[in-house]
PyMOL Python script that loads the backbone (N, CA, C, O; Angstrom):
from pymol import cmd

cmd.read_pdbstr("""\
ATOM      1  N   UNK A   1      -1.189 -31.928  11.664  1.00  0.00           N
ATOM      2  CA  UNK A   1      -1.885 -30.655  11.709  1.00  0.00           C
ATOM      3  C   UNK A   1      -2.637 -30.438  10.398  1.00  0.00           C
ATOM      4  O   UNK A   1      -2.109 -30.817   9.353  1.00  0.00           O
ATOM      5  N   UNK A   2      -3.983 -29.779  10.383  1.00  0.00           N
ATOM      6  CA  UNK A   2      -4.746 -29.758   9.569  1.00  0.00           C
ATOM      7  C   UNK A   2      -3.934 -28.316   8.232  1.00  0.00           C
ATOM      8  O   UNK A   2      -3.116 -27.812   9.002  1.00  0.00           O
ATOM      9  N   UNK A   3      -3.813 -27.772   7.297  1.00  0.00           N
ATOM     10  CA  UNK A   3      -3.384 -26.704   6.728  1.00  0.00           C
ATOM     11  C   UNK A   3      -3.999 -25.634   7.036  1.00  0.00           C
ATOM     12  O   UNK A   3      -5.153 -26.055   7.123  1.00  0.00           O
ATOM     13  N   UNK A   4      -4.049 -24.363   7.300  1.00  0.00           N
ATOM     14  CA  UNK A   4      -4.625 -23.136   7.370  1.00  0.00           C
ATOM     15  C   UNK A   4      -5.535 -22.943   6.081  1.00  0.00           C
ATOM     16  O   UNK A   4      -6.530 -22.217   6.077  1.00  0.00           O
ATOM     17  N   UNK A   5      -5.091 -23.663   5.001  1.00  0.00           N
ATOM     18  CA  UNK A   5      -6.245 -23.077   4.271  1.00  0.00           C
ATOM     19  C   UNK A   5      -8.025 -23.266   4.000  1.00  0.00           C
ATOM     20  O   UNK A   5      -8.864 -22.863   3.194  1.00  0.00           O
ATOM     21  N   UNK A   6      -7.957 -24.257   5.386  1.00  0.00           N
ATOM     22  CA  UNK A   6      -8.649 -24.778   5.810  1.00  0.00           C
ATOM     23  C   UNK A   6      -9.510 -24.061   7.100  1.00  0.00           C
ATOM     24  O   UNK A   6     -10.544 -24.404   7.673  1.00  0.00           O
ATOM     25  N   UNK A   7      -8.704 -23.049   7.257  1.00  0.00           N
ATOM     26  CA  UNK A   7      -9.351 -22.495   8.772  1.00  0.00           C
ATOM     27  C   UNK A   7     -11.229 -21.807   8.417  1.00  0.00           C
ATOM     28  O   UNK A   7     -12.096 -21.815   9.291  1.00  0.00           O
ATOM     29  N   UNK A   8     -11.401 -21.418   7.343  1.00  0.00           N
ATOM     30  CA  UNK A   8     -12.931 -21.174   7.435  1.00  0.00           C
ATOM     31  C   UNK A   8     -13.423 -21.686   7.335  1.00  0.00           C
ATOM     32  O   UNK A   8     -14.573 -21.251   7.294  1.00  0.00           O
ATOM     33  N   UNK A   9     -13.267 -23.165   7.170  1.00  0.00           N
ATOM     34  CA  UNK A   9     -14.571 -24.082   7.184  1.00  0.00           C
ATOM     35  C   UNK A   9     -14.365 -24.753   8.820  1.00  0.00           C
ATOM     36  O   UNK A   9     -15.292 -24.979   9.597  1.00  0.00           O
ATOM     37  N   UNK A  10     -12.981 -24.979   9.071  1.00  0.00           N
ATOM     38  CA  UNK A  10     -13.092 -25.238  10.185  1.00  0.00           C
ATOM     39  C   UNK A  10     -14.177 -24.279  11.836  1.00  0.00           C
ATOM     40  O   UNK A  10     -14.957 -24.587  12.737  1.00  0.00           O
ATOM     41  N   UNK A  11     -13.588 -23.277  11.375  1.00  0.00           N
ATOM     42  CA  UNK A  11     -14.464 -22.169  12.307  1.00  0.00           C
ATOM     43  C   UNK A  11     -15.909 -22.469  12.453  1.00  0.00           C
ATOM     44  O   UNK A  11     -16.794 -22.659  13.287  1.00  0.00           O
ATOM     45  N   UNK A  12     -15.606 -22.392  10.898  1.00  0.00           N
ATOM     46  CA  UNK A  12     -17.580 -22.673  10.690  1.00  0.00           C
ATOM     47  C   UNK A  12     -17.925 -23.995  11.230  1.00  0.00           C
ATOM     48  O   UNK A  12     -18.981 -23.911  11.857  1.00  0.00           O
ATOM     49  N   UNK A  13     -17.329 -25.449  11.226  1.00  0.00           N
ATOM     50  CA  UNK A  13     -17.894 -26.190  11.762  1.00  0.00           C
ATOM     51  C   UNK A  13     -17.419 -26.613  12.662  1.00  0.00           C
ATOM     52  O   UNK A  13     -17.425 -27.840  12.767  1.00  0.00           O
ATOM     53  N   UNK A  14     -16.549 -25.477  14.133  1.00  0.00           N
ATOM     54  CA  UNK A  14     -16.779 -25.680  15.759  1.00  0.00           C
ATOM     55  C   UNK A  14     -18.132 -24.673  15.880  1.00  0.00           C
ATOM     56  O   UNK A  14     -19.106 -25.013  16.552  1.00  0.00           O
ATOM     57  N   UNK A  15     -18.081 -23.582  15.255  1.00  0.00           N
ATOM     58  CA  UNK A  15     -19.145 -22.488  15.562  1.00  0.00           C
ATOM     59  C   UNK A  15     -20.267 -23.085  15.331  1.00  0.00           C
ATOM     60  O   UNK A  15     -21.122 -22.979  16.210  1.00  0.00           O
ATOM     61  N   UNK A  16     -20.582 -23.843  14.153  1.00  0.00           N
ATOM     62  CA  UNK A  16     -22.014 -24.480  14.166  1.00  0.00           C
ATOM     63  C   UNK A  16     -22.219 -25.646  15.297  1.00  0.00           C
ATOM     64  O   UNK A  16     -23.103 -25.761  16.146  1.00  0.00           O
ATOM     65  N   UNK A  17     -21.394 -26.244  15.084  1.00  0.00           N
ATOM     66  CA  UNK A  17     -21.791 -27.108  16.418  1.00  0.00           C
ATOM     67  C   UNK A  17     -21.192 -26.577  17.841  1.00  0.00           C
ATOM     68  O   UNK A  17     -21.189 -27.284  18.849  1.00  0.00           O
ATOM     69  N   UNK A  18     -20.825 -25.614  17.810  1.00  0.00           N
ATOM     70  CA  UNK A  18     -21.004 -24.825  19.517  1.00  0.00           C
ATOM     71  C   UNK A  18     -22.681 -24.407  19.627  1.00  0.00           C
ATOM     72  O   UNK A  18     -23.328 -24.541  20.665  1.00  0.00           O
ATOM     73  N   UNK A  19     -23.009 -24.093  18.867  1.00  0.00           N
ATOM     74  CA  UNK A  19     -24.232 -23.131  18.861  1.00  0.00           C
ATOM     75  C   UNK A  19     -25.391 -23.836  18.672  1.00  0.00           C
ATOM     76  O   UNK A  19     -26.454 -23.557  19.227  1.00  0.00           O
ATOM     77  N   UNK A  20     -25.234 -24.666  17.970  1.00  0.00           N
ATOM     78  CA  UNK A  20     -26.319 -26.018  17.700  1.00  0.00           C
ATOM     79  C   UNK A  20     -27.036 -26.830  18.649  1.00  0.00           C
ATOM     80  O   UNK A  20     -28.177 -27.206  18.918  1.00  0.00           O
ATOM     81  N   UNK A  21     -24.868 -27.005  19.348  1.00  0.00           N
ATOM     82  CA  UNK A  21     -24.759 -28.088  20.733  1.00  0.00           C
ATOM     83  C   UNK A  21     -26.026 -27.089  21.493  1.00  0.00           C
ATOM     84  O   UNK A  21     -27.174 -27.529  21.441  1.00  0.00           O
ATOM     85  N   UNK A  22     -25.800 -25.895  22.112  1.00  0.00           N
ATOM     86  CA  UNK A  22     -26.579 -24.948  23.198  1.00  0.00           C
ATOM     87  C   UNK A  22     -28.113 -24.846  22.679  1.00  0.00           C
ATOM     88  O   UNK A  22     -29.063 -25.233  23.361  1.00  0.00           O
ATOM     89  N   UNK A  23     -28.182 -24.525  21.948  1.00  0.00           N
ATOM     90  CA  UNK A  23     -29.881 -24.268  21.736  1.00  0.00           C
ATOM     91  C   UNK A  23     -30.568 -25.272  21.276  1.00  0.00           C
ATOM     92  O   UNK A  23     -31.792 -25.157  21.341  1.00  0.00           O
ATOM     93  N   UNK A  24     -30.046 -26.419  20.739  1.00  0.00           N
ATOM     94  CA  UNK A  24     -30.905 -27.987  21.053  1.00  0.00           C
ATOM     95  C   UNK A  24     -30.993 -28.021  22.175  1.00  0.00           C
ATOM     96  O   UNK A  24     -32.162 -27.903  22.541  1.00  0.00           O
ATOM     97  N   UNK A  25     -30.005 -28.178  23.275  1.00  0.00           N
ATOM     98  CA  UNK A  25     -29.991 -28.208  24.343  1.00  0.00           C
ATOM     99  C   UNK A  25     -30.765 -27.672  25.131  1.00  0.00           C
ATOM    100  O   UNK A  25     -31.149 -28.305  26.115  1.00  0.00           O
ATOM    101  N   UNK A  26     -31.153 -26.477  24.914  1.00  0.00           N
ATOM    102  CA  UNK A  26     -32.357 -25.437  25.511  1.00  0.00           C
ATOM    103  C   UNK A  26     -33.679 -25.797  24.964  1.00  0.00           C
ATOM    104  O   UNK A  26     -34.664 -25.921  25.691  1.00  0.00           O
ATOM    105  N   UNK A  27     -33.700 -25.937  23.910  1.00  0.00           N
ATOM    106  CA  UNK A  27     -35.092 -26.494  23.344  1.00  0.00           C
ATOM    107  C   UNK A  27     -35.309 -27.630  23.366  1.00  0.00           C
ATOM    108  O   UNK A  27     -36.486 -27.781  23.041  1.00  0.00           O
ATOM    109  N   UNK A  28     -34.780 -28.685  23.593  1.00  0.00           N
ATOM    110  CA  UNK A  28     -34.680 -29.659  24.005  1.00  0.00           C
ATOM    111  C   UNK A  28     -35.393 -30.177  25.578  1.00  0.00           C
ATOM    112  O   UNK A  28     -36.398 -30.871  25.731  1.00  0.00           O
ATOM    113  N   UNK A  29     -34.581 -29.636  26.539  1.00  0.00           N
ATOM    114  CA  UNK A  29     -34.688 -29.489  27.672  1.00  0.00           C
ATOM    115  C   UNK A  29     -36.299 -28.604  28.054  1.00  0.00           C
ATOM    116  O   UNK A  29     -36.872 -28.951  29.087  1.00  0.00           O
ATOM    117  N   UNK A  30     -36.952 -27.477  27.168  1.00  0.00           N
ATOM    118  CA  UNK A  30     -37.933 -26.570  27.303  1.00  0.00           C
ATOM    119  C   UNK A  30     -39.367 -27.526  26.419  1.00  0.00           C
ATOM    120  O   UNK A  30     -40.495 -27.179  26.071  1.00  0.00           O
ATOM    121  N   UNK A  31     -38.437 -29.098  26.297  1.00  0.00           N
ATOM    122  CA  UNK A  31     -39.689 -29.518  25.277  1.00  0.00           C
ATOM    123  C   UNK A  31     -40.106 -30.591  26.131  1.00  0.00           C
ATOM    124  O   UNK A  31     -41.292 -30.796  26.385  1.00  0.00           O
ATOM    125  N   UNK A  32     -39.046 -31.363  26.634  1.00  0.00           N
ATOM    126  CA  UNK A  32     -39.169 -32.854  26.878  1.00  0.00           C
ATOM    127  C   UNK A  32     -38.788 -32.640  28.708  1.00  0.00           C
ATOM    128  O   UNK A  32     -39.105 -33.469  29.561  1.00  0.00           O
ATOM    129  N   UNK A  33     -38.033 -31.299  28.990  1.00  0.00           N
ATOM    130  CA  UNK A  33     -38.117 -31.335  30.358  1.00  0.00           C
ATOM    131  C   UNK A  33     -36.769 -32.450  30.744  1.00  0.00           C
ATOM    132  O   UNK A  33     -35.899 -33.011  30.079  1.00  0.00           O
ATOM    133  N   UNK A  34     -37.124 -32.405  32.081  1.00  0.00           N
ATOM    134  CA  UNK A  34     -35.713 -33.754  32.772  1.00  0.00           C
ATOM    135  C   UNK A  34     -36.438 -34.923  31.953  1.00  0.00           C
ATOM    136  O   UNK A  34     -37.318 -35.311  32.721  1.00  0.00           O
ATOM    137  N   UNK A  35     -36.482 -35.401  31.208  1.00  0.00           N
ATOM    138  CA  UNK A  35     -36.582 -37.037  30.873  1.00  0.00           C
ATOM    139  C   UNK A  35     -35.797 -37.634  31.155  1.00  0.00           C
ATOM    140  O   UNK A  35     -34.638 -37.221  31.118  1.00  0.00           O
ATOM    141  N   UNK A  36     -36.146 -38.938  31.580  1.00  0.00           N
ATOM    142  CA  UNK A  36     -35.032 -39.826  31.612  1.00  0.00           C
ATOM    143  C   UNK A  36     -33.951 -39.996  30.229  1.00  0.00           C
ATOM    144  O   UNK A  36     -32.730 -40.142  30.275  1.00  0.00           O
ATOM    145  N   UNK A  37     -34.696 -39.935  29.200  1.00  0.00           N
ATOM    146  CA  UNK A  37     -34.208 -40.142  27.892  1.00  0.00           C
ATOM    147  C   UNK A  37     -33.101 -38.835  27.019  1.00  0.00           C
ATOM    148  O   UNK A  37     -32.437 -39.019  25.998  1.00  0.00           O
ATOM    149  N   UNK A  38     -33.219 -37.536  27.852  1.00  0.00           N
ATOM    150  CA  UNK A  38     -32.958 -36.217  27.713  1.00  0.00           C
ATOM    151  C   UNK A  38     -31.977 -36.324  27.205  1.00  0.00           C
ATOM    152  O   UNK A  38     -31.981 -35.337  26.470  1.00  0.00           O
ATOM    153  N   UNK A  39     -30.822 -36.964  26.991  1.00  0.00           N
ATOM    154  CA  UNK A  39     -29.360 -36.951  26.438  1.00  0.00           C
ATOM    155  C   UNK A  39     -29.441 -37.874  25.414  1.00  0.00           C
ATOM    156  O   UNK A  39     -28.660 -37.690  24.481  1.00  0.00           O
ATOM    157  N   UNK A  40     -30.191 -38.823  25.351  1.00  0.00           N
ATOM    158  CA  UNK A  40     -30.878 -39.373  24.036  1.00  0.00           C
ATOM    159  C   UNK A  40     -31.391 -38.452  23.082  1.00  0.00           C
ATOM    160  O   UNK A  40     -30.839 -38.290  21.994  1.00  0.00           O
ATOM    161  N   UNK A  41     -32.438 -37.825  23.433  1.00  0.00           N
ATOM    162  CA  UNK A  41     -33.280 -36.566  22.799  1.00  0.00           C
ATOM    163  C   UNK A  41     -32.690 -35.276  22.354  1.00  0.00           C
ATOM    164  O   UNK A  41     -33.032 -34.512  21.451  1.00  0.00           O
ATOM    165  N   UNK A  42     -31.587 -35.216  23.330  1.00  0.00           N
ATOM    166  CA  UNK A  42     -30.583 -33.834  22.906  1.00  0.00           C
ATOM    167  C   UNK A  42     -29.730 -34.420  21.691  1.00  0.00           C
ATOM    168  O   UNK A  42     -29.851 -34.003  20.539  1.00  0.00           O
ATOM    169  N   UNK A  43     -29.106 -35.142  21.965  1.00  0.00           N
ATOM    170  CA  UNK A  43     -28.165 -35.387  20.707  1.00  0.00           C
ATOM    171  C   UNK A  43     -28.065 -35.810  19.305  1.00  0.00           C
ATOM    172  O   UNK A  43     -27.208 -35.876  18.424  1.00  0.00           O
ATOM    173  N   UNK A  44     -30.075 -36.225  19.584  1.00  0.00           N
ATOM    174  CA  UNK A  44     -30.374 -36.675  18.447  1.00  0.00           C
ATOM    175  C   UNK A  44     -31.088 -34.961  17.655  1.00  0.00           C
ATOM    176  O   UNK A  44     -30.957 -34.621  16.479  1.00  0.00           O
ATOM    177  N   UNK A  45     -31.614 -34.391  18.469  1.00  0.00           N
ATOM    178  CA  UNK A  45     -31.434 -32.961  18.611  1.00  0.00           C
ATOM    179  C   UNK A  45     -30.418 -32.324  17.608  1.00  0.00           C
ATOM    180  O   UNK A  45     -30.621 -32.110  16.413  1.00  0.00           O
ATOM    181  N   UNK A  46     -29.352 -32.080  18.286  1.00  0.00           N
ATOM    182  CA  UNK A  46     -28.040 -31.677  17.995  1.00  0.00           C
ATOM    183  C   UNK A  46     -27.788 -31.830  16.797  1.00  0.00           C
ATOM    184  O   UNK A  46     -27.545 -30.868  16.069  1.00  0.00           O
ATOM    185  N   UNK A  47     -27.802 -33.293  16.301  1.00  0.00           N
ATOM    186  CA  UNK A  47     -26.709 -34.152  15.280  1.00  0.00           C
ATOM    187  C   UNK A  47     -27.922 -33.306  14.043  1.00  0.00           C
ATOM    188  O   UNK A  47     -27.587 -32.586  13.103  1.00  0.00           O
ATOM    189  N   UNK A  48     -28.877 -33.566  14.313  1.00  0.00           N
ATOM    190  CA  UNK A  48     -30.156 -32.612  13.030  1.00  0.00           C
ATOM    191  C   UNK A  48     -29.984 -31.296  13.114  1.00  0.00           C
ATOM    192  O   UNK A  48     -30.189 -30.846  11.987  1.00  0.00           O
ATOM    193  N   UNK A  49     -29.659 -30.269  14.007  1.00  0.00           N
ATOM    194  CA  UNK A  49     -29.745 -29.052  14.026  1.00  0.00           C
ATOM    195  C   UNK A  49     -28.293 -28.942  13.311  1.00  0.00           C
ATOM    196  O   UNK A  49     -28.184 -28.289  12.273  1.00  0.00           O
ATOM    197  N   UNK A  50     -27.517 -29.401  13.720  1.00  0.00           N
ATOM    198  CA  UNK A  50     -25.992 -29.536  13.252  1.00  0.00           C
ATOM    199  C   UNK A  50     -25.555 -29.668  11.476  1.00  0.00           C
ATOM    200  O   UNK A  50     -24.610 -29.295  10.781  1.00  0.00           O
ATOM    201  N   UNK A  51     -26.862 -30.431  11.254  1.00  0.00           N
ATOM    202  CA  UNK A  51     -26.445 -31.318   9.551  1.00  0.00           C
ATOM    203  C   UNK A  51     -26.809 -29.649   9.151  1.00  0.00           C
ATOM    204  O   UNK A  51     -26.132 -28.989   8.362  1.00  0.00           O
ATOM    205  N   UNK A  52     -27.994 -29.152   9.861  1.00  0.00           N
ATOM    206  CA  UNK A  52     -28.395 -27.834   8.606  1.00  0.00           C
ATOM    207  C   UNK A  52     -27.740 -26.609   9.285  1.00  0.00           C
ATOM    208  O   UNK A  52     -27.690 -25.682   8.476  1.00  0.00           O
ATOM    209  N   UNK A  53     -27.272 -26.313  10.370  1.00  0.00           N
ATOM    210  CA  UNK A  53     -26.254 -25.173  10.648  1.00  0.00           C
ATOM    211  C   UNK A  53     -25.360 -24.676  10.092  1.00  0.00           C
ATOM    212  O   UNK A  53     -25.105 -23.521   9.752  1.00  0.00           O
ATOM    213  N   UNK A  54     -24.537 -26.247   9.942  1.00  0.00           N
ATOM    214  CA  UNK A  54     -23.124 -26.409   9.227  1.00  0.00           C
ATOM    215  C   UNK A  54     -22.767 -25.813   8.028  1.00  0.00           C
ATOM    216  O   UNK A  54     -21.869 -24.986   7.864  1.00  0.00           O
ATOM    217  N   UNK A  55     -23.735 -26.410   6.958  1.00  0.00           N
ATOM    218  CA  UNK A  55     -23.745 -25.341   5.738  1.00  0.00           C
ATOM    219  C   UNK A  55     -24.339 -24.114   5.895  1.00  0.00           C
ATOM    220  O   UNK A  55     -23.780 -23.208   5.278  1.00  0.00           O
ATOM    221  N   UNK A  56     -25.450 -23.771   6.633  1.00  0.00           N
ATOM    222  CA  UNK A  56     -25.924 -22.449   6.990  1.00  0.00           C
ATOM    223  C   UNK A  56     -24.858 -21.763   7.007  1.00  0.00           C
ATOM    224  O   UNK A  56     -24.522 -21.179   5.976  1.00  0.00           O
ATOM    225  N   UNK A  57     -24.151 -21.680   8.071  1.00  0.00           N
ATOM    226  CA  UNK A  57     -23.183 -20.605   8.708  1.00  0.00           C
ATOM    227  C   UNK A  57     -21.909 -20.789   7.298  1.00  0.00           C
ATOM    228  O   UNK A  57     -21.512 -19.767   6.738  1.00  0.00           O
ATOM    229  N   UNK A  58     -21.584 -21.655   7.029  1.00  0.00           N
ATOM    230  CA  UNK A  58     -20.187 -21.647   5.087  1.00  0.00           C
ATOM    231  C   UNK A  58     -21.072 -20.475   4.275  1.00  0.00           C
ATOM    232  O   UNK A  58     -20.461 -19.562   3.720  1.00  0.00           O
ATOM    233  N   UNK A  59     -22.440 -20.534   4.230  1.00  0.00           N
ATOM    234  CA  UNK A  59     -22.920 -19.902   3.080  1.00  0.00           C
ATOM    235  C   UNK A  59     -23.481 -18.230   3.452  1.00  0.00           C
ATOM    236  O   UNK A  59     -23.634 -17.213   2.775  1.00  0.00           O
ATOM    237  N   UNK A  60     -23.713 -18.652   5.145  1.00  0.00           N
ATOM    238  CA  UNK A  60     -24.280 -17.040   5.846  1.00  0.00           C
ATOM    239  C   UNK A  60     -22.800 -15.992   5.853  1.00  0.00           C
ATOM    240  O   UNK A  60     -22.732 -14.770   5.717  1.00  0.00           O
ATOM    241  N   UNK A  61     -21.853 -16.868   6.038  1.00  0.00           N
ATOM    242  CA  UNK A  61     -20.505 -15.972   6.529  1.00  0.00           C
ATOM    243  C   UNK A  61     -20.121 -14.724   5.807  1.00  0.00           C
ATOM    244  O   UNK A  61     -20.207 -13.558   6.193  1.00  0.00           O
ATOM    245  N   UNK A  62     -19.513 -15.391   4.255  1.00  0.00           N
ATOM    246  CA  UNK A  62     -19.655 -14.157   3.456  1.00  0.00           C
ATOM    247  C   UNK A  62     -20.564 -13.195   3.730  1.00  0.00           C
ATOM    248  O   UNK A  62     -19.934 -12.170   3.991  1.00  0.00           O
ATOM    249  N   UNK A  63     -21.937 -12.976   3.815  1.00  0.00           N
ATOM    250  CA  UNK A  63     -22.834 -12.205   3.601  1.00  0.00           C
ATOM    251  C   UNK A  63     -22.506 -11.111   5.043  1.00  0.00           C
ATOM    252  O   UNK A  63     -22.208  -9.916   5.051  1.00  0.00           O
ATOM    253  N   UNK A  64     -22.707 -12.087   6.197  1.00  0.00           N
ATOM    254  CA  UNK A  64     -22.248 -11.241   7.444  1.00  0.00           C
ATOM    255  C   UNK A  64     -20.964 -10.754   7.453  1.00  0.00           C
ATOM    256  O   UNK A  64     -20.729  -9.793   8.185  1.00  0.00           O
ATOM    257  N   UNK A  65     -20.067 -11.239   6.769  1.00  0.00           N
ATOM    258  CA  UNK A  65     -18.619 -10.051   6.851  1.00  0.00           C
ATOM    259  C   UNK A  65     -19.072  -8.757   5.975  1.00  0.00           C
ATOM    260  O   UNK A  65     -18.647  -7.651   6.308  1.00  0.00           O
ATOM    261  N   UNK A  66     -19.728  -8.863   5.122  1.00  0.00           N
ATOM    262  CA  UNK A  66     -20.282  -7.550   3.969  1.00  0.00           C
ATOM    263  C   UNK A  66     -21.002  -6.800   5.199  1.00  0.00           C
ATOM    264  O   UNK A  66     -20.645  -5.739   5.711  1.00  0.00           O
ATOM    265  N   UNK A  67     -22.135  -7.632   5.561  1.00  0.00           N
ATOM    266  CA  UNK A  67     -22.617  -6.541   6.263  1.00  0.00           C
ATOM    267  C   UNK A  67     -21.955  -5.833   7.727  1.00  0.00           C
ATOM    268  O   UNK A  67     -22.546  -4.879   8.233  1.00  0.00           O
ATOM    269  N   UNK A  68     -21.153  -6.182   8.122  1.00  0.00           N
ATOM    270  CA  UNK A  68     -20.231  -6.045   9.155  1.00  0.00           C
ATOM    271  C   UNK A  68     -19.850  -4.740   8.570  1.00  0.00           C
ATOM    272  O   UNK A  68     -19.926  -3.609   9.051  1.00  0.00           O
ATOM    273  N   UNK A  69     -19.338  -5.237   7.193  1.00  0.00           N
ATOM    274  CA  UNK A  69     -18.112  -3.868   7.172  1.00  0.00           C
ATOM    275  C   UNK A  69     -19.235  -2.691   6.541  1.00  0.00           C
ATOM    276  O   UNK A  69     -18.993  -1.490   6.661  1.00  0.00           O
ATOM    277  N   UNK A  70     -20.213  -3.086   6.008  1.00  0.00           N
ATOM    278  CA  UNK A  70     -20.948  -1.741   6.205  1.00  0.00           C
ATOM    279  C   UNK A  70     -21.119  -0.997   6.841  1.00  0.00           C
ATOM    280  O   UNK A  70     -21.360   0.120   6.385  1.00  0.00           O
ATOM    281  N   UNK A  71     -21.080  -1.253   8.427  1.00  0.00           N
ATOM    282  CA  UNK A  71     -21.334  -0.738   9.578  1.00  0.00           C
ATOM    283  C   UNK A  71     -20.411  -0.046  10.314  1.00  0.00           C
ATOM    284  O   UNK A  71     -20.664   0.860  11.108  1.00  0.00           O
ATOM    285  N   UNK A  72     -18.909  -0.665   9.923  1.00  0.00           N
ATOM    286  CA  UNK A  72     -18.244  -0.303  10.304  1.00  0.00           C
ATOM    287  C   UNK A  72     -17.292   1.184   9.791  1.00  0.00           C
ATOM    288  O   UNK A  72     -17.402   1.300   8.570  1.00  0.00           O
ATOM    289  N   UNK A  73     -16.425   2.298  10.397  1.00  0.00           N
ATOM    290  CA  UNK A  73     -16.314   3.532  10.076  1.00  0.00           C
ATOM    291  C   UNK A  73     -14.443   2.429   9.015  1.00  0.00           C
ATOM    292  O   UNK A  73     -13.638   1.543   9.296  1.00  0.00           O
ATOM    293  N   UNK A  74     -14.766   3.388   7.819  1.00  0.00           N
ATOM    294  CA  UNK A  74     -13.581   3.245   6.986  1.00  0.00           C
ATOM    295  C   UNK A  74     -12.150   3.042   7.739  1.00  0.00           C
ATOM    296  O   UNK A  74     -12.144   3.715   8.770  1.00  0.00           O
ATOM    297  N   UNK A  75     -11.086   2.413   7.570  1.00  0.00           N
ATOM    298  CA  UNK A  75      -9.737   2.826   7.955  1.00  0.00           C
ATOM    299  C   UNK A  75      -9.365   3.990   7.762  1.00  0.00           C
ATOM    300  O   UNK A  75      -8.229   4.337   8.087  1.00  0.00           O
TER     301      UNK A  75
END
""", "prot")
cmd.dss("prot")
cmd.show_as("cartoon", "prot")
cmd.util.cbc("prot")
cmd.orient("prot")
């Protein structure tokens, strides 16, 4: 088992590649259409949208919990 102190990077990198996986996938599919090659094209897709998500979302997180709790009414 991996340690818990590990769980925010982990999050961050199923969440980036959940989200990566889907909208390559959509843009992908909205670019190149059914190709024969389409699962070629997606994943090569993916694996690039993925390299720059990954750190995106480690470095966006902080910022979106701040602004979260701005929004949100005090305890």
């Amino acid at each position: 088992m991996i340690s818990r102190k590990f769980e925010p990077v982990l999050i961050g990198a199923v969440l980036s590649g959940l989200m990566s996986w889907l909208v390559s996938g959509i843009a992908t599919l909205k670019t190149a259409g059914q190709a024969p090659d389409f699962l070629s094209l997606w994943m090569t897709s993916w694996l690039t949208a993925w390299l720059i998500a990954f750190p995106a979302v480690l470095l966006a997180a902080p910022l979106a919990r701040r602004l979260v709790q701005l929004v949100l009414k005090p305890k």
